[in-house]
C-alpha distance (Angstrom), angle and dihedral (degrees) to the residues before:
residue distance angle dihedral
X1 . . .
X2 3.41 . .
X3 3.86 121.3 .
X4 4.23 111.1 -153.2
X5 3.79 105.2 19.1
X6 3.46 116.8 91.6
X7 3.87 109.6 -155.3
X8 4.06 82.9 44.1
X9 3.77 87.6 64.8
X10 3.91 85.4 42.9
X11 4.01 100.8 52.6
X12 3.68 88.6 40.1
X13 3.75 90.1 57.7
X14 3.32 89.9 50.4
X15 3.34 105.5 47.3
X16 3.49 92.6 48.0
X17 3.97 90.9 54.5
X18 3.91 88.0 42.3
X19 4.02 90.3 49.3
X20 4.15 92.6 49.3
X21 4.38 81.5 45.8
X22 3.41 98.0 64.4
X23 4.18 103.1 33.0
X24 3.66 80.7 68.3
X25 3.76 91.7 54.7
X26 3.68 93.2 44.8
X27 3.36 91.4 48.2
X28 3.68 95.4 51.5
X29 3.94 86.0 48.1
X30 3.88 88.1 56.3
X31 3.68 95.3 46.7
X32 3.75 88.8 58.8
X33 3.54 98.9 44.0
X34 3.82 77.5 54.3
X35 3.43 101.7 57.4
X36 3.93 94.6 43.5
X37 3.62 90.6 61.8
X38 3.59 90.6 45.9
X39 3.57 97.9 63.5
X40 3.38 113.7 113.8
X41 4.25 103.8 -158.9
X42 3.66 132.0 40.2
X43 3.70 98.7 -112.7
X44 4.29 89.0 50.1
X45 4.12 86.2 52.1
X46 3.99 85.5 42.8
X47 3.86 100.1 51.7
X48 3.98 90.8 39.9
X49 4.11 94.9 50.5
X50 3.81 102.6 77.4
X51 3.86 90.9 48.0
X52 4.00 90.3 53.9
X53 3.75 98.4 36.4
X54 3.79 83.2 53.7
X55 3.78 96.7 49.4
X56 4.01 81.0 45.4
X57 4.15 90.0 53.7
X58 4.31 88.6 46.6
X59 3.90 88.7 48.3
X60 3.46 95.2 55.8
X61 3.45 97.5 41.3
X62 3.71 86.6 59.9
X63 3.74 90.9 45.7
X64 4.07 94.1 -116.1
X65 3.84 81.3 130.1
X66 3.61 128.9 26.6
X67 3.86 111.4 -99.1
X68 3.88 96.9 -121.5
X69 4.34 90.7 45.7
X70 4.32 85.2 54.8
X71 3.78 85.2 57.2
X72 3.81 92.1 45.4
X73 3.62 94.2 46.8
X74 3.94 91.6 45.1
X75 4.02 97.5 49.2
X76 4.41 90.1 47.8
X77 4.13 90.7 49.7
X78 3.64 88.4 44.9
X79 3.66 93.4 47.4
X80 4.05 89.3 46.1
X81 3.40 99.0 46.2
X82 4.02 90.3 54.3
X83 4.11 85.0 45.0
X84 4.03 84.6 61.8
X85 4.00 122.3 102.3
């Protein structure tokens, strides 16, 4: 961190606060992703899908994952989730 300038202190405050922010929602995002592939029946997979594809959606829209890797991610746990028996 820088010693004397001011707004050096500042952004490195911030982006320390910032960085600490969003490993918690990453983490979260991880810990659903998870879960889903946890589940051990179709209709487990089926009721927890909406909840992660949503977290998925928020994530993106707060640029914790690109836009285009959300859809990718989204479109494979769909397709596994209908693979289930």
């Amino acid at each position: 961190m820088a010693k004397r300038i001011a707004s050096a202190q500042k952004q490195a405050r911030k982006s320390r606060k910032r960085r600490e922010f969003y490993r918690g929602k990453r983490q979260a995002l991880k810990s659903a992703l998870k879960n889903l592939a946890a589940a051990k029946t179709k209709e487990e997979a089926q009721k927890l899908l909406p909840g992660v594809q949503s977290l998925i959606d928020k994530s993106a829209k707060r640029r914790i994952v690109h836009h285009k890797t959300a859809s990718r991610l989204k479109s494979r746990l769909a397709r596994e989730t209908a693979d289930l028996k």
